[in-house]
LOVODO-121572 format. One record per residue: z, x, y of N, C-alpha, C, O in turn; chain; residue number from 1. Coordinates in steps of 0.05 Angstrom, whole numbers, plus 5000, padded with zeros to 4 digits. Layout:
N
nz	nx	ny	caz	cax	cay	cz	cx	cy	oz	ox	oy	ch	i
Z	X	Y	Z	X	Y	Z	X	Y	Z	X	Y	A	NUM
...
END
This chain:
126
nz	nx	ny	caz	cax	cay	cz	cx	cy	oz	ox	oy	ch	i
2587	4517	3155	2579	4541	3141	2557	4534	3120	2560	4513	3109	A	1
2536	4550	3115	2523	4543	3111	2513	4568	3078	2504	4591	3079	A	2
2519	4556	3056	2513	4576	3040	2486	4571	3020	2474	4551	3013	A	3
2482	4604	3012	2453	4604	2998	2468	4614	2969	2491	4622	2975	A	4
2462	4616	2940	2465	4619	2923	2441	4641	2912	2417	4639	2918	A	5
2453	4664	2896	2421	4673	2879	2442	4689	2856	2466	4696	2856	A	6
2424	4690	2839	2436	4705	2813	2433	4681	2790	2428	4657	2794	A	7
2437	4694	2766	2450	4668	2748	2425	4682	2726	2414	4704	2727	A	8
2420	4654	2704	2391	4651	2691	2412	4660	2663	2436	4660	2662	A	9
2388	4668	2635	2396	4673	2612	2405	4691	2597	2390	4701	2581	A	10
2431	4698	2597	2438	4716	2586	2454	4713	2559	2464	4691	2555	A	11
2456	4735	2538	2462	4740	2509	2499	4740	2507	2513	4749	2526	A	12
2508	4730	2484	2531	4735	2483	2544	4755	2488	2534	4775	2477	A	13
2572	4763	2507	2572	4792	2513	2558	4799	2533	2573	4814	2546	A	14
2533	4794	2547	2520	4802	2572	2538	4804	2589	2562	4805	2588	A	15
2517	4805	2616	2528	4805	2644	2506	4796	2658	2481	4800	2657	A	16
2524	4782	2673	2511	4772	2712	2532	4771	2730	2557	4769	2729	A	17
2512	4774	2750	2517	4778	2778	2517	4754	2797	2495	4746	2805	A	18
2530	4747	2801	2521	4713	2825	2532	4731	2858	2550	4746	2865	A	19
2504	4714	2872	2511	4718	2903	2509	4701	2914	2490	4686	2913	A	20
2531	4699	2932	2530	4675	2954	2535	4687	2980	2551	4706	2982	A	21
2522	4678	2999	2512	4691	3026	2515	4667	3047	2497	4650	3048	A	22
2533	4666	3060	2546	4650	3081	2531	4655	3110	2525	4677	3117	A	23
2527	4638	3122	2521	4637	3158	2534	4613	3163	2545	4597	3148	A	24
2530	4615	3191	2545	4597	3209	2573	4604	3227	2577	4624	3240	A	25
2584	4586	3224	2620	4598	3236	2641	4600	3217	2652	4583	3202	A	26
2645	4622	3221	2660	4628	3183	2688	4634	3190	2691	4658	3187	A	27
2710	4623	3198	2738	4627	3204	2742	4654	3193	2739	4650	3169	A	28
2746	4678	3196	2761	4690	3170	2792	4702	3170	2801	4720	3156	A	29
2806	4685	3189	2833	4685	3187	2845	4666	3171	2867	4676	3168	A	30
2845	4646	3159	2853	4631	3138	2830	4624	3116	2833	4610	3097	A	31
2807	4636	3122	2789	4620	3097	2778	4636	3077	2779	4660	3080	A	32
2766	4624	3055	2768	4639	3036	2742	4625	3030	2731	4607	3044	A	33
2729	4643	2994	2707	4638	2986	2714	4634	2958	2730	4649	2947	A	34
2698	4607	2940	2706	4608	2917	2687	4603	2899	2667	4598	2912	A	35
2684	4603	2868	2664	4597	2856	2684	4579	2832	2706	4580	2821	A	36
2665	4564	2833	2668	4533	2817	2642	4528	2795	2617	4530	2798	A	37
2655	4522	2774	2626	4510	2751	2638	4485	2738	2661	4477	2732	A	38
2608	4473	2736	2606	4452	2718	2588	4443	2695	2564	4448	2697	A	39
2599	4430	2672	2584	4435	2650	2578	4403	2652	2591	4387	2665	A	40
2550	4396	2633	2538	4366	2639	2564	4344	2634	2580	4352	2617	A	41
2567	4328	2641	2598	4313	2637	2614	4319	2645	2632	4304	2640	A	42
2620	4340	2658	2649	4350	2665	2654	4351	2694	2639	4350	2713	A	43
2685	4354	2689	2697	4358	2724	2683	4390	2731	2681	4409	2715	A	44
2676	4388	2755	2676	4417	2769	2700	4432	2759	2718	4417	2753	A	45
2703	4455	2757	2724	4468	2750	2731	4496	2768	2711	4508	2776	A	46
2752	4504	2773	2755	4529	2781	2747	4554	2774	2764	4560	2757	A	47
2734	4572	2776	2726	4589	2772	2750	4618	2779	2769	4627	2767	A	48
2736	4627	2809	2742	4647	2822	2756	4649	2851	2737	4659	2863	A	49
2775	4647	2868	2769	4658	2894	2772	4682	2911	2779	4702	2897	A	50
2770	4686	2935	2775	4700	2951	2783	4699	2972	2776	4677	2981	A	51
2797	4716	2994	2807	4701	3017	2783	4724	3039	2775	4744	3026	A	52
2775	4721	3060	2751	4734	3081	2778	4755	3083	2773	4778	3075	A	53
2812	4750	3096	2818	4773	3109	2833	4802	3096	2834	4827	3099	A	54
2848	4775	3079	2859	4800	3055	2858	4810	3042	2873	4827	3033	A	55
2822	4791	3032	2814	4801	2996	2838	4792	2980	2840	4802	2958	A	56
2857	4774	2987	2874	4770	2958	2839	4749	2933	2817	4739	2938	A	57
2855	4752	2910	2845	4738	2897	2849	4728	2868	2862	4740	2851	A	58
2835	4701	2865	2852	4680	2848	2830	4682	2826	2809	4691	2836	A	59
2828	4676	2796	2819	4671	2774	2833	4660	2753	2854	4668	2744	A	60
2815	4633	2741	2829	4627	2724	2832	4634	2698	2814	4647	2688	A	61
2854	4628	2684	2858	4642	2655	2838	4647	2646	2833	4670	2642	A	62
2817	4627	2638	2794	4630	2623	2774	4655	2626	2761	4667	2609	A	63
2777	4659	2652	2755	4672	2657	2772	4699	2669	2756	4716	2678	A	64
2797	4706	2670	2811	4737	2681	2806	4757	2667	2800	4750	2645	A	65
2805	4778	2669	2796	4800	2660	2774	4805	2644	2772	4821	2625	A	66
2745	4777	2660	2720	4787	2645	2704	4782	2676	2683	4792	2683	A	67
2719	4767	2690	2710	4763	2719	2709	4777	2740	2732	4785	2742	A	68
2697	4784	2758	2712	4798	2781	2693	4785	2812	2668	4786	2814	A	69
2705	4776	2826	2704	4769	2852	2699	4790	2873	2716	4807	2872	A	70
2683	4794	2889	2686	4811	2906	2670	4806	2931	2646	4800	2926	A	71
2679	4807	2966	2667	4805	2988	2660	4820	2997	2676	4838	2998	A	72
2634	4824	3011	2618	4841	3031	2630	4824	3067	2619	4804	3077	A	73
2644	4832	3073	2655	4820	3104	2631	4824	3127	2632	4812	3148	A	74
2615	4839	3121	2584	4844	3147	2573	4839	3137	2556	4832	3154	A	75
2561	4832	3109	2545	4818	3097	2558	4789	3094	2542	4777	3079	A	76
2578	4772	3099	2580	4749	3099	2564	4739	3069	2544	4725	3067	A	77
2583	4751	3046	2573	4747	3027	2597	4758	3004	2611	4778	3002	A	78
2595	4733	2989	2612	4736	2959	2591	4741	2937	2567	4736	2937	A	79
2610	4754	2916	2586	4761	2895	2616	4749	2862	2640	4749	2861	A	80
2597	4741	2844	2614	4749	2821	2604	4758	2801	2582	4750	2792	A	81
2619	4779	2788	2610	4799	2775	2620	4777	2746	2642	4766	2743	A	82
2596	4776	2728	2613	4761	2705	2604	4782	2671	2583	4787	2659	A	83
2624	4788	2668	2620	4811	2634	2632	4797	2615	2650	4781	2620	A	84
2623	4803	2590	2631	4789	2566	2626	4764	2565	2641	4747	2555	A	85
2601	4757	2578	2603	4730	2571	2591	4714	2548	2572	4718	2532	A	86
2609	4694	2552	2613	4668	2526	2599	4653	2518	2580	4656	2534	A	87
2590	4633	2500	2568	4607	2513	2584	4585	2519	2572	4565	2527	A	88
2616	4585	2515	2626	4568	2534	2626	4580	2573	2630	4565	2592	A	89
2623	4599	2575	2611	4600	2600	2591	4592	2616	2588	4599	2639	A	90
2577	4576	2603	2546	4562	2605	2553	4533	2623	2560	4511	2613	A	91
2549	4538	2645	2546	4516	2672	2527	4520	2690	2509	4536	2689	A	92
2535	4499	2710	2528	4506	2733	2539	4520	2761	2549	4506	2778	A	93
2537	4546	2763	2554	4543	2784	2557	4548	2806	2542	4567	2808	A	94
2569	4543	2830	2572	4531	2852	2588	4551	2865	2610	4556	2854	A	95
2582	4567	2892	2606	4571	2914	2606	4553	2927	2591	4535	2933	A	96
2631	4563	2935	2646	4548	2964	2659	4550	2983	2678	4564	2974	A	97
2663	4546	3004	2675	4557	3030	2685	4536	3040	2674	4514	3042	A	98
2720	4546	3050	2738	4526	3057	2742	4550	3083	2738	4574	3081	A	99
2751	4532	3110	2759	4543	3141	2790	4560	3127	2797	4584	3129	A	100
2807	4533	3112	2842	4547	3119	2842	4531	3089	2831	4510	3080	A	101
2867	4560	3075	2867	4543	3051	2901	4558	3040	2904	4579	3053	A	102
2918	4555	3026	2935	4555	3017	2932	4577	2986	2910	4580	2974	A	103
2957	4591	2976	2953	4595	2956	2960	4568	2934	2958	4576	2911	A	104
2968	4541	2936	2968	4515	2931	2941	4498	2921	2937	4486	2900	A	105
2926	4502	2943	2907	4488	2953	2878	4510	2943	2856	4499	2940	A	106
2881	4534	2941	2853	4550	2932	2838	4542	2919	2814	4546	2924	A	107
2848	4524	2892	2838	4522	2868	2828	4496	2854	2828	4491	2830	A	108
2818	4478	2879	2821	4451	2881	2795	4451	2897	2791	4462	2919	A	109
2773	4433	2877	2756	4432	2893	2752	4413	2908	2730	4415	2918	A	110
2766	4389	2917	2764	4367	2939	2780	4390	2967	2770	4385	2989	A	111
2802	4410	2969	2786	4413	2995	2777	4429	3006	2786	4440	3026	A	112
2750	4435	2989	2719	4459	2996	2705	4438	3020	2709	4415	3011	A	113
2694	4438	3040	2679	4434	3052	2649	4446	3059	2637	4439	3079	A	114
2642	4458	3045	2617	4470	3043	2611	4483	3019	2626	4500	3008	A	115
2580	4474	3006	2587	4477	2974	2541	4491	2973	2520	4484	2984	A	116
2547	4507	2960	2524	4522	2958	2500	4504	2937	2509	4484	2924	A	117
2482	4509	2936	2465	4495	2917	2463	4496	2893	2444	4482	2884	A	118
2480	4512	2872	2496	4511	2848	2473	4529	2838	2449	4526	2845	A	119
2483	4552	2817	2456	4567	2792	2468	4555	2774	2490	4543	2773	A	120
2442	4563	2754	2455	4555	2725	2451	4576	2709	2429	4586	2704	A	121
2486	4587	2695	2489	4603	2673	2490	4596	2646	2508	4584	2634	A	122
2459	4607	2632	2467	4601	2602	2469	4624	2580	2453	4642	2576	A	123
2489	4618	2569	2495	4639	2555	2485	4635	2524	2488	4611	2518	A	124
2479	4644	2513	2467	4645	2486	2480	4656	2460	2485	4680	2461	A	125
2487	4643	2437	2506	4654	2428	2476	4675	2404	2483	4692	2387	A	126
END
């Protein structure tokens, strides 16, 4: 699978962005899901967001719940994340990703993504 990234760039404390990630290739969508991951200079990749292709369930972590929102286009083969209120600890790089089969265990773990987009970078400005 093969993903493209667009969205991101400089936004004000409190703002908003939009990130898109746009998938081709062979995209399972009976067990797989789509996620977004950031990293700040020094740091582990971290969990962000996911989604699953069939059920739309979806995962976020504390940090970022109820300022985040995840959402899939299934004929557009495309994830988007909607990000409001944001922080300047929100300020990374960040990264989707697409796993074939994944667990509600296993979602939130980025060793096992197998396909990882070319990362934007969000900076937030206080």
């Amino acid at each position: 699978v093969q993903l493209v990234q667009s969205g991101g760039g400089l936004v004000q404390y409190g703002g908003s962005l939009t990130l898109s990630c746009a998938a081709s290739g062979r995209i399972s969508y009976s067990n797989a899901a789509m996620a977004w991951f950031r990293q700040a200079p020094g740091q582990e990749r971290t969990f962000v967001a996911a989604i699953t292709w069939r059920a739309g369930s979806t995962y976020y972590a504390d940090s970022v719940k109820g300022r985040f929102t995840i959402s899939k286009d299934n004929t557009e083969a495309t994830v988007y994340l909607q990000m409001n209120s944001l922080k300047p600890e929100d300020t990374s790089v960040y990264y989707c990703a697409s796993i074939a089969a994944t667990t509600s265990q296993t979602i939130r773990d980025p060793r096992t993504y197998s396909d990882w987009g070319q990362g934007t970078q969000v900076t937030v400005s206080s």
